[in-house]
BAKOL-301031 format. One line per field, with one value per residue: x, y, z of N, C-alpha, C, CB in turn. Coordinates in Angstrom, 2 decimals, decimal comma. Glycine has a CB too. Example, Ala and Ser with C-alpha at 12.3 -4.5 7.8 and 13.67 -1.06 7.14 Angstrom:
<nodes>
n.x: [13,19:12,85]
n.y: [-5,69:-2,25]
n.z: [7,80:7,08]
ca.x: [12,30:13,67]
ca.y: [-4,50:-1,06]
ca.z: [7,80:7,14]
c.x: [13,20:12,90]
c.y: [-3,30:0,03]
c.z: [7,80:7,87]
cb.x: [11,31:14,08]
cb.y: [-4,47:-0,60]
cb.z: [9,05:5,72]
</nodes>
This chain:
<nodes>
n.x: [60,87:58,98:59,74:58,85:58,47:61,20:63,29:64,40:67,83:69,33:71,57:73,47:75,70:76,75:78,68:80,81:79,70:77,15:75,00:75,97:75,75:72,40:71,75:72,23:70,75:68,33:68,40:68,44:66,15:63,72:65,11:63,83:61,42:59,85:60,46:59,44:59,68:61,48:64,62:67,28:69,90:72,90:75,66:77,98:80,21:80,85:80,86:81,21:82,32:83,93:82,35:81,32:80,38:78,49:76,58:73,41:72,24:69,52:68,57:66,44:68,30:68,48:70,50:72,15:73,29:74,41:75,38:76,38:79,03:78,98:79,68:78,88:77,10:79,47:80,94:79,65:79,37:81,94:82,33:80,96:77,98:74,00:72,42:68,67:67,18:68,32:69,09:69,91:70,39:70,99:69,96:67,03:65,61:67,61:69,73:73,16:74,90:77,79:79,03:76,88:74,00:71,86:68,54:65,31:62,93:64,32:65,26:62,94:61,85:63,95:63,45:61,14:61,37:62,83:61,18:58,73:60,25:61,14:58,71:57,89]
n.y: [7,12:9,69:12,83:15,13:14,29:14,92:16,64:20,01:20,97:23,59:24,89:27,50:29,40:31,65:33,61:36,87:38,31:39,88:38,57:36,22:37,17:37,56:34,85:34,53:36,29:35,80:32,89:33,26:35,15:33,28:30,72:32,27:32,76:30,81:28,61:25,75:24,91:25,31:23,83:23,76:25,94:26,50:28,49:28,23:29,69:29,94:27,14:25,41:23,19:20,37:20,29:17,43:16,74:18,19:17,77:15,72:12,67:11,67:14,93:16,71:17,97:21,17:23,29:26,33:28,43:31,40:32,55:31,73:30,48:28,14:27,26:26,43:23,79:22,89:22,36:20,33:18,16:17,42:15,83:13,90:14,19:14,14:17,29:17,41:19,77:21,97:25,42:27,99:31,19:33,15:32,19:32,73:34,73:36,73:39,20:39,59:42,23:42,98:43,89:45,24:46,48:44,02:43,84:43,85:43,19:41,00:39,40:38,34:36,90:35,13:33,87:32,61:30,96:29,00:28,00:27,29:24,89:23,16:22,27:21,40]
n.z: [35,26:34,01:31,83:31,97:35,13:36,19:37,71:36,67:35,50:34,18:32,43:31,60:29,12:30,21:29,19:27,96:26,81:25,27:24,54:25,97:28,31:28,73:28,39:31,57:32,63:31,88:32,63:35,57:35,93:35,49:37,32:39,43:39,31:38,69:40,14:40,52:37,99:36,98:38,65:39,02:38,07:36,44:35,88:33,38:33,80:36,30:37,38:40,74:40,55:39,07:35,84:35,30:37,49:38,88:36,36:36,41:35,66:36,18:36,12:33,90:31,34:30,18:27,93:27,26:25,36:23,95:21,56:18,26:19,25:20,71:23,95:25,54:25,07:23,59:26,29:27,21:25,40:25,85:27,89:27,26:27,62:26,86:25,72:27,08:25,63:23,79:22,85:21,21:21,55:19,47:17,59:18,24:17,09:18,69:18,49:18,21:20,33:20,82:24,10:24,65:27,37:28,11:27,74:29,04:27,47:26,21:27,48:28,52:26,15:25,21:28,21:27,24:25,43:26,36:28,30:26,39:24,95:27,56:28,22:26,45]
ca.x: [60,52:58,90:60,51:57,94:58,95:62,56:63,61:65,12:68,87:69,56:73,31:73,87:76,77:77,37:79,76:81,25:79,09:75,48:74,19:76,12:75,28:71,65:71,55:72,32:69,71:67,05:68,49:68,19:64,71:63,19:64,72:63,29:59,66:59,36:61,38:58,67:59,55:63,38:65,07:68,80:70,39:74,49:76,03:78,95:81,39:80,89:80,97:81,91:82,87:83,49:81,13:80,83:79,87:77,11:75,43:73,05:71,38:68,28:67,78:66,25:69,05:68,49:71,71:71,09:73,96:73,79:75,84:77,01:79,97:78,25:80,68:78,40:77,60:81,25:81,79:78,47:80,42:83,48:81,60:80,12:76,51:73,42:71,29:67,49:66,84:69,26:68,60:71,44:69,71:70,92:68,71:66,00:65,82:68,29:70,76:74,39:75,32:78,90:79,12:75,70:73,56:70,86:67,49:64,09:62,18:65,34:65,30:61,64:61,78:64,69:62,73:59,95:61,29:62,87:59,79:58,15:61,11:60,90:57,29:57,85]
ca.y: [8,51:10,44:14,12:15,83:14,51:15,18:18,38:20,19:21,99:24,78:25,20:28,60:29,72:33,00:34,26:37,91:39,25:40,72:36,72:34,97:37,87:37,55:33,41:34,28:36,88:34,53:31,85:33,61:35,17:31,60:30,16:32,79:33,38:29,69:27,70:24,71:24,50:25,10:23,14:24,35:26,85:26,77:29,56:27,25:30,48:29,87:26,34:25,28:21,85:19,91:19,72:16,09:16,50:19,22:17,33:13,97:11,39:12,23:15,74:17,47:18,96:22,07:23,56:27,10:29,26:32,61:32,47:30,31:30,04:27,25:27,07:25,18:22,55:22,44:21,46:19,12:17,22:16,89:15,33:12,83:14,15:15,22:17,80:17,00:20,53:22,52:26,47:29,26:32,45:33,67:31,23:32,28:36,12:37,50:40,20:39,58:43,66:43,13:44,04:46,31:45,60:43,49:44,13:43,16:42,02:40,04:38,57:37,98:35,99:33,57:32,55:31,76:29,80:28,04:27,39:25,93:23,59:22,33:21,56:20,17]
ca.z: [35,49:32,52:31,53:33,19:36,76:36,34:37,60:35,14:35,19:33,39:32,40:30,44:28,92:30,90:28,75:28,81:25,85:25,42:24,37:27,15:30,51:28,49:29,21:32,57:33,06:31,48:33,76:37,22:36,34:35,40:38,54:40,51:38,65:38,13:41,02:40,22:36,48:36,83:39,93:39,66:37,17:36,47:34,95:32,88:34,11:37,84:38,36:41,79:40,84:37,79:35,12:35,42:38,84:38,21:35,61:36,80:34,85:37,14:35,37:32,44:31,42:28,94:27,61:26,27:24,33:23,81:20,28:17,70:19,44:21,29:24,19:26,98:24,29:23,62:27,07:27,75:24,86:26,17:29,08:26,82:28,05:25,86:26,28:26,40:24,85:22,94:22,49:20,78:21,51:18,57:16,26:18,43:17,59:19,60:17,91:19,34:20,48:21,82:25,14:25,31:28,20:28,54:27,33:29,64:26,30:25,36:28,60:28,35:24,67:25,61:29,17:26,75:24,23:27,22:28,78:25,79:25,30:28,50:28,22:24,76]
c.x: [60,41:59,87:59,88:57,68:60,15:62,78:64,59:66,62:68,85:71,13:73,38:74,98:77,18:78,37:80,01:80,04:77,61:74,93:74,43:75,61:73,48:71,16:71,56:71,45:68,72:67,08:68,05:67,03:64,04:63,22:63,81:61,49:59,34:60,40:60,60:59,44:61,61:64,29:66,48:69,28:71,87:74,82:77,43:80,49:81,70:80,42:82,02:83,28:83,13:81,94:80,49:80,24:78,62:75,89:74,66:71,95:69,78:67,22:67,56:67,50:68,92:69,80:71,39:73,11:73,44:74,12:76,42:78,36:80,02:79,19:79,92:77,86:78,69:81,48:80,73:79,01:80,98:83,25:80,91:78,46:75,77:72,44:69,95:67,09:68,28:69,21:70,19:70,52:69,12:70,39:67,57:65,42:66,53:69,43:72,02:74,98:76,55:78,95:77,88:75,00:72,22:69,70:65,98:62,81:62,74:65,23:63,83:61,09:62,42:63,97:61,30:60,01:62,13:61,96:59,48:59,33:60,99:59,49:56,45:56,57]
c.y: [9,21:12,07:14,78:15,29:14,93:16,33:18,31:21,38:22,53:25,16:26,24:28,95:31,05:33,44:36,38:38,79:39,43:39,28:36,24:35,89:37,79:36,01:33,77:35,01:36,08:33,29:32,19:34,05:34,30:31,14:31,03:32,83:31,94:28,15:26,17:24,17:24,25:24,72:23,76:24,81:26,86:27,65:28,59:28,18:30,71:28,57:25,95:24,37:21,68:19,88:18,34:16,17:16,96:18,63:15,90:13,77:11,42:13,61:15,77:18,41:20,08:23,32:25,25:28,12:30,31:32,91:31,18:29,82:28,24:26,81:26,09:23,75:22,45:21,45:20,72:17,85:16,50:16,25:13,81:12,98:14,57:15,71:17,36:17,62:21,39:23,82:27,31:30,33:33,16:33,38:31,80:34,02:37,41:38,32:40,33:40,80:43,32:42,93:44,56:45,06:44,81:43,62:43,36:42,45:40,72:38,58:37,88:36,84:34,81:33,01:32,26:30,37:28,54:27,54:26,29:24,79:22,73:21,75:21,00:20,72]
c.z: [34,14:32,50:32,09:34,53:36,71:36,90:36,33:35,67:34,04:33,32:30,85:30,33:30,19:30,25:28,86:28,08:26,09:25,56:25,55:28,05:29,67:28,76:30,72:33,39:33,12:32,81:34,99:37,02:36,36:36,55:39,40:40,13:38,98:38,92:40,71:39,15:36,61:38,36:40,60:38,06:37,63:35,72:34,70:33,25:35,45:38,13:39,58:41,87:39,31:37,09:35,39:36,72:39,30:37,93:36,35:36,02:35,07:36,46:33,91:32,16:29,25:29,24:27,03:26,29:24,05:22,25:19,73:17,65:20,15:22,69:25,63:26,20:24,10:24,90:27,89:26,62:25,07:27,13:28,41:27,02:25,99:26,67:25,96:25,75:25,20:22,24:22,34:20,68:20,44:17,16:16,83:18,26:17,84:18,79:19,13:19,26:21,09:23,18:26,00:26,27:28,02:28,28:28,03:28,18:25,73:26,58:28,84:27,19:25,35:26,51:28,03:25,81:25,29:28,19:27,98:25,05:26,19:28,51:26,65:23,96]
cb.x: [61,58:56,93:60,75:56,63:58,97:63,23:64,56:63,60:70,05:68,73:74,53:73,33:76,75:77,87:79,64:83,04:79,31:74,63:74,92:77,76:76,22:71,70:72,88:73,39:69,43:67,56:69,74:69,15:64,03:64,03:65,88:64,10:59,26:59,54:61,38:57,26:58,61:64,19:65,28:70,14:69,61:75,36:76,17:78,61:81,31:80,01:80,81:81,02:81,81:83,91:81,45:81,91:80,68:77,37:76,01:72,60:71,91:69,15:68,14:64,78:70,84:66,72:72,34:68,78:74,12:74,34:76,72:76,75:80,46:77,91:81,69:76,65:77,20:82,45:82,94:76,32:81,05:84,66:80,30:80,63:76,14:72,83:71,32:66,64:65,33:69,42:67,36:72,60:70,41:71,75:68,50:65,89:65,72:68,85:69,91:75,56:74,36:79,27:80,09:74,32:73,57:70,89:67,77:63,25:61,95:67,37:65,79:61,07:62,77:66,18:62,06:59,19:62,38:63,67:58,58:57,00:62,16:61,22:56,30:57,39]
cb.y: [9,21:10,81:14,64:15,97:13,26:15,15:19,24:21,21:21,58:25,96:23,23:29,77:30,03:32,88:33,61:38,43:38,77:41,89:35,40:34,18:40,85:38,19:32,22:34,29:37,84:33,50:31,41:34,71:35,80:30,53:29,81:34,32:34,06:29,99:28,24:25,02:26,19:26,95:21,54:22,85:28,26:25,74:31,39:26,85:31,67:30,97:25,57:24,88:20,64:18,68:19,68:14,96:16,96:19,87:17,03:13,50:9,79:12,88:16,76:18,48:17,97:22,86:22,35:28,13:28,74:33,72:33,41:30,19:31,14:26,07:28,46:25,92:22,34:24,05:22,23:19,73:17,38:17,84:16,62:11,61:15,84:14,72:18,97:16,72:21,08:21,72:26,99:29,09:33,20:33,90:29,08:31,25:36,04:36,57:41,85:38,48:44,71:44,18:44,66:47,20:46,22:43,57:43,93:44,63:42,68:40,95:39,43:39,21:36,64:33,54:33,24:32,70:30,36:28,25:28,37:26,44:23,78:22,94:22,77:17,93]
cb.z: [36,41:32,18:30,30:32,76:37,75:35,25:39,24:33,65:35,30:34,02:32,18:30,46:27,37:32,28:27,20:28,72:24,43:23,74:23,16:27,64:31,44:27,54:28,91:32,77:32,45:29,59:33,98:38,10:35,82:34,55:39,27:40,79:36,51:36,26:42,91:39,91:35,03:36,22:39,58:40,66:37,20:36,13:35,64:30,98:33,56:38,61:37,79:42,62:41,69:37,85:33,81:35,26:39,69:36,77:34,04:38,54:35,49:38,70:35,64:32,43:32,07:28,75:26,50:27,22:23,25:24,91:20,18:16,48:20,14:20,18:24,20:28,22:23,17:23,92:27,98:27,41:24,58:26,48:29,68:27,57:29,78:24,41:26,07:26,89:25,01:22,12:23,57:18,96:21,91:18,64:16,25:19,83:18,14:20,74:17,56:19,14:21,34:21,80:25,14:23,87:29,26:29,36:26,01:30,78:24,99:25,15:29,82:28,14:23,07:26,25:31,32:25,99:22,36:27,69:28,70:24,54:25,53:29,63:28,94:25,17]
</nodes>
């Protein structure tokens, strides 16, 4: 199976700050705009189950970080996995504001540069 049949997961940090609730925006509009392209989206702060259990061999799995704290690579690591693509927001652009909210252009950049990742 090439990379372009795989579905593809999406496991974003979700963390508390502007970067991580900004992965998780990006994440839920993607699945919803683009249910084709993105199969299943985890927010790494509301899994159900283990990680290990989450992740399968089966998907694309793109990892995406909101800062260079890197804390959903941290724990795709500790899992022994790798990601197929590997995005930190904050390389890509993105100005880490604390707590402020959310920004629809911000949220608009990251699903792009996670697009063209996924489609290499």
């Amino acid at each position: 199976m090439s990379d372009d049949e795989r579905p593809v997961l999406l496991l974003t940090c979700s963390g508390i700050s502007h970067t991580g609730q900004l992965t998780t925006s990006a994440g839920t509009t993607l699945r919803c705009r683009c249910p084709v392209l993105i199969s299943r989206h985890i927010q790494l702060t509301a899994l159900k189950r283990p990680l290990e259990q989450e992740v399968s061999e089966d998907e694309y799995l793109v990892v995406v970080d909101g800062c260079g704290e890197c804390c959903a690579k941290k724990r795709i690591d500790a899992i022994g996995k790798n990601p197929d693509s590997y995005i930190i927001a904050t390389q890509e652009g993105i100005v880490k504001r604390g707590t402020e909210e959310v920004r629809y252009d911000e949220i608009d950049t990251l699903s792009q540069v996670i697009i063209r990742k996924i489609r290499g």
